[in-house]
N, C-alpha and C positions, 0 to 999 in steps of 0.2 A: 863279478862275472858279467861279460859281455854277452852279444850273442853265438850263438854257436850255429855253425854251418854245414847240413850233411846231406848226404845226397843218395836215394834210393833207387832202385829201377825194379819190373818188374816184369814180362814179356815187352812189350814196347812203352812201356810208359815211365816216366822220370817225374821224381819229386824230389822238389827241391826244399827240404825243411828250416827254418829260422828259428831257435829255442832261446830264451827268452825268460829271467827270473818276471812271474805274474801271480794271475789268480786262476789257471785251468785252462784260457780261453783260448778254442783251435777255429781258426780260420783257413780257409780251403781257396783260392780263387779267390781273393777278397768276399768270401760267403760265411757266412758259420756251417760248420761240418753236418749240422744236421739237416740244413737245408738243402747242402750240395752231396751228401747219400743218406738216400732213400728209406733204407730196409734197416733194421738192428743188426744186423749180421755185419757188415760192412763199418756202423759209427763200433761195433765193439773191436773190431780189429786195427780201428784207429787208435784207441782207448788201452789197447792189452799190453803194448810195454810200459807205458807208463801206470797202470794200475796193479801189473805182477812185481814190480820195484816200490810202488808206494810215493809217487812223485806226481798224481793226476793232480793237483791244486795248485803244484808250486811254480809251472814253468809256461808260458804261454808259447803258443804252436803258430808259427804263421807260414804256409805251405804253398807254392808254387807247381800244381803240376799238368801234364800233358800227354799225350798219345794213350794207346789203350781202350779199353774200357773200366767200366767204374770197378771192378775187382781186382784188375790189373793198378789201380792206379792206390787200391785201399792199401794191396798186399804193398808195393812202392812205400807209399808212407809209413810204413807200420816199419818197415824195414831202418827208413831213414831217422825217424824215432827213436830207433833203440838205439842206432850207432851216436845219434847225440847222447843218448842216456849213459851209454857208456863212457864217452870222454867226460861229462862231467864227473861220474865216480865209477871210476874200475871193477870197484865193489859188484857192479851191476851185471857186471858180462857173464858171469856163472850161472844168472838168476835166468837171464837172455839166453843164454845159452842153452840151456838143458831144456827150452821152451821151442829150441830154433829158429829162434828171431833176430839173428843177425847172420844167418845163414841167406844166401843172395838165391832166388830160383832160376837158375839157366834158362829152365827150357824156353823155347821159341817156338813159333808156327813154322815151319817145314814149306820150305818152298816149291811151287808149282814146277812139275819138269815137261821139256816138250813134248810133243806125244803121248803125253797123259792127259786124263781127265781134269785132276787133282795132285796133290804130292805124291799118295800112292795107288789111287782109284788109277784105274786102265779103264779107256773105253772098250765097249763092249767088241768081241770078237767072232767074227763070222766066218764058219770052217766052210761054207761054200755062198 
């Protein structure tokens, strides 16, 4: 097995994942993942498809990514993770699946309109 190439998004932000037969080790921005986030919350949803399949030791992670914030950019790779996990064994997409981890989150930030405040805030109005 070579590497494998997949690619996540997540409101604006894109990861780009490299997987890799190793010993666990996830690199983020040439950083180790625990250094480039922060909180537990964010390294465990880096960690959760490879730990609900049973693959966290065997495949090294090396991740490319951009735009966003760091939530935006965990839920990104956690995505692009699994869809590697799945081309190496198909076995895995029911497991991913039923967890909704390869499921993509559309939503977007909603774009400012003229005449408004905000996307959907109106400035305030004055009846005289």
């Amino acid at each position: 097995m070579d590497v494998i190439h997949k690619v996540g998004r997540r409101k604006t932000s894109v990861a780009r994942v490299y997987l890799s037969k190793g010993k666990g080790k996830i690199t983020i921005n040439k950083k180790d993942f625990k250094d480039y986030f922060p909180t537990n919350l964010l390294r465990y949803k880096i960690e959760q498809a490879q730990s609900l399949v049973d693959q966290k030791d065997n495949f090294d992670v090396v991740v490319n990514v951009f735009g966003g914030g760091l939530t935006g950019q965990a839920e990104a790779i956690r995505l692009a993770i699994s869809r590697a996990l799945v081309e190496i064994d198909p076995e895995n997409k029911e497991k991913l699946k039923t967890q909704s981890l390869l499921t993509r989150d559309s939503r977007m930030v909603e774009r400012k309109k003229p005449g408004q405040k905000k996307a959907r805030k109106k400035f305030q109005f004055s009846k005289r």
